[in-house]
C-alpha positions in Angstrom: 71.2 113.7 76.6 74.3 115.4 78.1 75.8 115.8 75.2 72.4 117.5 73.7 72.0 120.0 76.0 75.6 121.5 75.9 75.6 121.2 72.9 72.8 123.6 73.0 74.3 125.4 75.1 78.1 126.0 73.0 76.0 126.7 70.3 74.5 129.7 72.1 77.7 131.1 73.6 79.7 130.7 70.2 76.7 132.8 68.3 77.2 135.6 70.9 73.4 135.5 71.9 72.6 136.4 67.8 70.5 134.8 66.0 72.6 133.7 63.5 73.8 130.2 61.5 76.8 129.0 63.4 80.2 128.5 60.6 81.3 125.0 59.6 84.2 125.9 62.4 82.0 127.0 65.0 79.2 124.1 64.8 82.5 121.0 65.0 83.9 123.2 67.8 80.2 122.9 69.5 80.3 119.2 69.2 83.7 118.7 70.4 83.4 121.1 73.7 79.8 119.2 73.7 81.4 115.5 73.8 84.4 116.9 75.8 82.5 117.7 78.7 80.5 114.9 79.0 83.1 113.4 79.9 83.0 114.3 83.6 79.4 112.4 83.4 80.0 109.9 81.3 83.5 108.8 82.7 82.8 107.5 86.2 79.6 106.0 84.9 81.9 103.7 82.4 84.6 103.0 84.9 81.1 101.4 86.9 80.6 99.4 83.6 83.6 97.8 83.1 84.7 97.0 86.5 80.8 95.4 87.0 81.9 93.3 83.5 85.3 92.6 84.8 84.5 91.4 88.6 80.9 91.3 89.1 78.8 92.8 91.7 75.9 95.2 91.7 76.0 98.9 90.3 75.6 100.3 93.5 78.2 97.9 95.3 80.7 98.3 92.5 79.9 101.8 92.8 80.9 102.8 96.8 83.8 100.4 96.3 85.3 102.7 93.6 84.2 105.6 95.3 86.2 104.6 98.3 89.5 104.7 96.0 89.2 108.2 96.1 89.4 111.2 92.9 92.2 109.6 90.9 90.4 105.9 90.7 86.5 107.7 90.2 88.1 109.8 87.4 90.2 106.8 85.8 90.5 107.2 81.8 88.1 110.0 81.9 90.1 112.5 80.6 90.7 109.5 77.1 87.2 109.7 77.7 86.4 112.7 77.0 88.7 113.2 73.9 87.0 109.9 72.6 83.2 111.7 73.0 84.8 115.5 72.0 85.9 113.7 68.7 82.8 111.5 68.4 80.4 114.4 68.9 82.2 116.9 66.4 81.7 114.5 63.8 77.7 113.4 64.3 77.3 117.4 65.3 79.5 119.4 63.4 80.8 117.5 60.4 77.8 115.3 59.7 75.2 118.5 59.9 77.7 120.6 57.8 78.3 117.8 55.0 74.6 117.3 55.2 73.7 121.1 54.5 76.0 121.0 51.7 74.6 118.6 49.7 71.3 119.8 50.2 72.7 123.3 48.9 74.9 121.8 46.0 73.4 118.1 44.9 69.0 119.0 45.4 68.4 117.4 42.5 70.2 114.4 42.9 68.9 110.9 44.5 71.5 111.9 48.0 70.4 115.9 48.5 66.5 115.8 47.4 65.4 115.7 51.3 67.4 116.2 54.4 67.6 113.0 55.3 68.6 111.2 52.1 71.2 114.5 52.6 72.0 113.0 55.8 72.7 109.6 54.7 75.1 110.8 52.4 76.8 112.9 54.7 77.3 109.6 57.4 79.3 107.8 54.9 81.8 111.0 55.6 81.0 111.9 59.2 80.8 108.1 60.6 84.6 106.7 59.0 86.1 110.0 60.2 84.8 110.4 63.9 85.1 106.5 64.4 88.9 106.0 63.1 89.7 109.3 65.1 87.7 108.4 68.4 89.4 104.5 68.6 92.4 104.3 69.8 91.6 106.9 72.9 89.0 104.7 73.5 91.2 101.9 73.3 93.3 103.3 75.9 90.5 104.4 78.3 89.0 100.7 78.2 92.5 99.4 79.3 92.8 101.9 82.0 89.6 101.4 83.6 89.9 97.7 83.3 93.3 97.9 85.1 92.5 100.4 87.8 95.2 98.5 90.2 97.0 99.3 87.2 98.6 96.0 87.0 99.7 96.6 83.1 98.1 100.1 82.6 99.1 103.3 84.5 99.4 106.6 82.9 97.6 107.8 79.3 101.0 107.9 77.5 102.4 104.4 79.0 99.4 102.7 78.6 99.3 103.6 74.3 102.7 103.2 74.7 102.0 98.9 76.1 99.7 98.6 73.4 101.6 100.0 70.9 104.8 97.7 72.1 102.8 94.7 72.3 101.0 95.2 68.3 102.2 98.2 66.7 99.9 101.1 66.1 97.7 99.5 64.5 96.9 97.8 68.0 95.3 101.2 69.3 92.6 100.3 66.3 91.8 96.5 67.7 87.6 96.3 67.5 87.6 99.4 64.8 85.2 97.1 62.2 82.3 96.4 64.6 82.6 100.4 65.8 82.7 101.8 62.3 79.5 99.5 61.8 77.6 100.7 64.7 78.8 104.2 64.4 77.1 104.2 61.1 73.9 103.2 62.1 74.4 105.6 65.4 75.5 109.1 63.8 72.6 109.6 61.2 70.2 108.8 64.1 72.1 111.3 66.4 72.1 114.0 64.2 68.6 113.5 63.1 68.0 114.1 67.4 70.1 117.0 67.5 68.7 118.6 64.6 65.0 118.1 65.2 64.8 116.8 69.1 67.3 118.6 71.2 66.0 122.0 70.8 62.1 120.8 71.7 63.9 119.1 74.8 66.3 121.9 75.7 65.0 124.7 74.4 66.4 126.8 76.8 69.8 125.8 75.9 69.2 126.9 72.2 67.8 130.3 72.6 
């Protein structure tokens, strides 16, 4: 829902307060500075995950302990985080709606543009391969940092891409990509169906 409501709220600023259609440009910016700065949500709440999966414990225990290693272990990865959601959320907000609006414009009377969301199915098949292949391996990185926050193995953003990419080659920064590009598949044509027809009824405050 974070990301819904700034996206709203990028969308506004970029238009200027007009009421106007955002450009291809502005509406993949939204999404980006959207996803980017969920990151400062999103990023703790993650760390929580993974360390819960890792060593046990309840949220709330895993939680203070964390908390009591101070700023630099609550905000561990977030900042991988935050590119990963910025690139995610410019593709299922920016480059899924604009492909989608295309082919409405340009294919209407063919099978993939005669309604919006056979438009938007069509447009996932673009949207989904490019934000997931792009959004991977700073994922891949953030997962290994906040799995290693005595960082054992994993220090720094650069060191840490630069393990993996030691131990496998690049293509190491891409480990899990087939069960994401799946998922993503299912996940951006259901997201952008939200943001186009959900988020503004939720937030409309944020939109206007």
């Amino acid at each position: 829902m974070t990301q819904f409501y700034l996206n709203g709220v990028m969308k506004k600023m970029l238009a200027g307060g007009e009421d106007r259609p955002l450009s291809a440009a502005e509406q993949i910016g939204s999404g980006f500075g959207a996803g980017l700065g969920s990151g400062i949500v999103c990023g703790p709440l993650e760390l929580i995950m993974i360390q819960q999966q890792r060593k046990g414990g309840s949220i709330l225990s895993v939680g203070t302990d964390l908390a009591r290693g101070g700023p630099s272990i609550v905000t561990r990865g977030m900042l991988a985080l935050g590119l990963r959601e910025g690139i995610y959320c410019a593709g299922f907000m920016g480059i899924l709606p604009v492909v989608r609006q295309y082919i409405r414009e340009n294919y209407s009377h063919t099978v993939f543009g005669r309604s919006d969301d056979s438009a938007r199915l069509a447009a996932t098949f673009v949207a989904g391969p490019i934000c997931s292949f792009a959004s991977h391996p700073p994922d891949t990185v953030k997962t290994c940092m906040q799995g290693d926050i005595e960082q054992a193995r994993f220090k720094g953003y650069g060191q840490s891409a630069g393990v993996l990419v030691a131990e496998g080659g690049f293509p190491a920064l891409w480990r899990g990509i087939p069960w994401r590009l799946f998922r993503q598949f299912c996940a951006v044509f259901l997201f952008d169906k939200i943001s186009a027809e959900v988020a503004p009824k939720l937030f409309p405050h944020a939109f206007k």
